[in-house]
C-alpha positions as CSV (number, residue, x, y, z in Angstrom):
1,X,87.0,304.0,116.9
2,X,84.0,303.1,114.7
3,X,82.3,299.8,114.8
4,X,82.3,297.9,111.2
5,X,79.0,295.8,111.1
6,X,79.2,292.2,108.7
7,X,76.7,293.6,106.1
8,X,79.0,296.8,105.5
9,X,82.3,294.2,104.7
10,X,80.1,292.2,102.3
11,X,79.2,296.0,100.8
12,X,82.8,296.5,100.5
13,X,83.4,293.1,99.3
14,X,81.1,293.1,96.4
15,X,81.4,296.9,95.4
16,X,83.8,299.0,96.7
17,X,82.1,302.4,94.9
18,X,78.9,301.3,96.8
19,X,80.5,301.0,99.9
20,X,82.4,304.4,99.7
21,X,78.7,305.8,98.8
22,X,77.1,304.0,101.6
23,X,79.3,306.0,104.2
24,X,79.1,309.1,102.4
25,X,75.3,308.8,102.8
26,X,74.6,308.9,99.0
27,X,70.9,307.7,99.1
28,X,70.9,304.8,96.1
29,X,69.0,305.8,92.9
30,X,67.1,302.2,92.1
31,X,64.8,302.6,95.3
32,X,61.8,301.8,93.4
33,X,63.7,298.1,91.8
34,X,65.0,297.9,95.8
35,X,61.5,297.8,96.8
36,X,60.2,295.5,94.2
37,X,63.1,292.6,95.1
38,X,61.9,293.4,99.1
39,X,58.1,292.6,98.7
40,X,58.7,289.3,95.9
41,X,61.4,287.9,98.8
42,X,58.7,288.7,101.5
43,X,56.0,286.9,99.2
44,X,58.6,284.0,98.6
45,X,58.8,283.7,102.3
46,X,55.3,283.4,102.9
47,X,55.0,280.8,100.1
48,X,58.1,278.7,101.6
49,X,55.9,278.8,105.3
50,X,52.6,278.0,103.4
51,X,54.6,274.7,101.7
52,X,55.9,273.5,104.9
53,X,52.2,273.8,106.6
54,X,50.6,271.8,103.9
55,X,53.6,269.1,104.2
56,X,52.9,269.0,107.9
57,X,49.4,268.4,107.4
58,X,50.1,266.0,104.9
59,X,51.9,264.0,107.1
60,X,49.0,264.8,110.0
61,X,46.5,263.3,107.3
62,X,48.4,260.2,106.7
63,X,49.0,259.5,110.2
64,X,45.0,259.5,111.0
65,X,44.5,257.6,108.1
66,X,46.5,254.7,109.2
67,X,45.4,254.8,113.3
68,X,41.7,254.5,111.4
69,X,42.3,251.7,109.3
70,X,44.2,250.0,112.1
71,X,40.7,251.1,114.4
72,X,38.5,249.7,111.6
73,X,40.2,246.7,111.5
74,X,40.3,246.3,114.7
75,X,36.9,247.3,115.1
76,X,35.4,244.5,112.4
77,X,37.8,242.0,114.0
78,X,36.2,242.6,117.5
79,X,32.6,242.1,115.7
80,X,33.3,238.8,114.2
81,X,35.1,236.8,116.6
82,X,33.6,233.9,118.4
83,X,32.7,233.8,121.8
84,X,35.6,231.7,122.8
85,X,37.8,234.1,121.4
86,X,40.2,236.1,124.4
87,X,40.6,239.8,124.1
88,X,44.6,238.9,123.9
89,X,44.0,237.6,120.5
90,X,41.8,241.1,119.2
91,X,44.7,243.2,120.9
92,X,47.6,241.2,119.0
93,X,45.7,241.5,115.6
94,X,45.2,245.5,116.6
95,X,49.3,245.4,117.4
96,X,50.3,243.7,114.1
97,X,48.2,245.9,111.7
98,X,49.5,249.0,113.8
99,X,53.2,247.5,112.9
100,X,52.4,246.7,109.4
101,X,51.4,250.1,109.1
102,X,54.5,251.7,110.5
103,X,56.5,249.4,108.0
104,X,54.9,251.0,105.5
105,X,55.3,254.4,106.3
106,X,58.5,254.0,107.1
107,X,59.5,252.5,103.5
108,X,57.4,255.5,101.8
109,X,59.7,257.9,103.9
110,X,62.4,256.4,102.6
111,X,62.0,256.1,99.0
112,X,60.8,259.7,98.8
C-alpha cells in the first residue's frame, strides 16, 4: 500500500488534473514562474527576520536608555546631597525613578 503525504491531498484538493499529473510524473511547464514565487517568498522571509531583529533591538535600545537616565539621575542625586544625607535615601530616589520608568514603559506597550 502506498503512503499519501498531506501536500499530495491539498494537490488533489485544489486541482485534481494537477494531482493526476503529479503521479504520472508530468514535469510542470511554468518552472521558470515556480522559481520566481520560490526566491520572492525566500526574500520575504529574510525581510520578516530582518523586521523582528530591528524590533528586538529597538526594545534593547529603549531599555538602556531608561537604566541610564535612572543611573544619571541617580548619579547627579549622589553629587548634590548633603553630608547628612544616608545612602537609604540616594537608593530610594534610584528605586522610584527605576519604577517611574517601568510605568512608562509599560503604558507605551500598551497603547501600541
Amino acid at each position: 500500500m502506498r503512503t499519501i503525504r498531506a501536500s499530495e491531498i491539498g494537490t488533489y484538493l485544489f486541482c485534481k488534473r494537477a494531482w493526476w499529473y503529479h503521479s504520472q510524473g508530468v514535469e510542470s511547464e511554468n518552472q521558470q514562474e515556480m522559481a520566481s514565487g520560490s526566491a520572492f517568498h525566500q526574500q520575504h522571509g529574510r525581510q520578516v527576520i530582518y523586521a523582528g531583529l530591528l524590533r528586538l533591538g529597538g526594545w534593547f535600545l529603549l531599555l538602556v536608555s531608561v537604566v541610564l537616565s535612572d543611573w544619571s539621575g541617580f548619579a547627579i542625586h549622589s553629587l548634590t546631597r548633603t553630608p547628612c544625607e544616608d545612602a537609604r535615601g540616594v537608593y530610594r530616589i534610584f528605586f522610584i525613578n527605576f519604577l517611574s520608568s517601568v510605568r512608562l514603559i509599560r503604558l507605551f506597550v500598551l497603547h501600541l
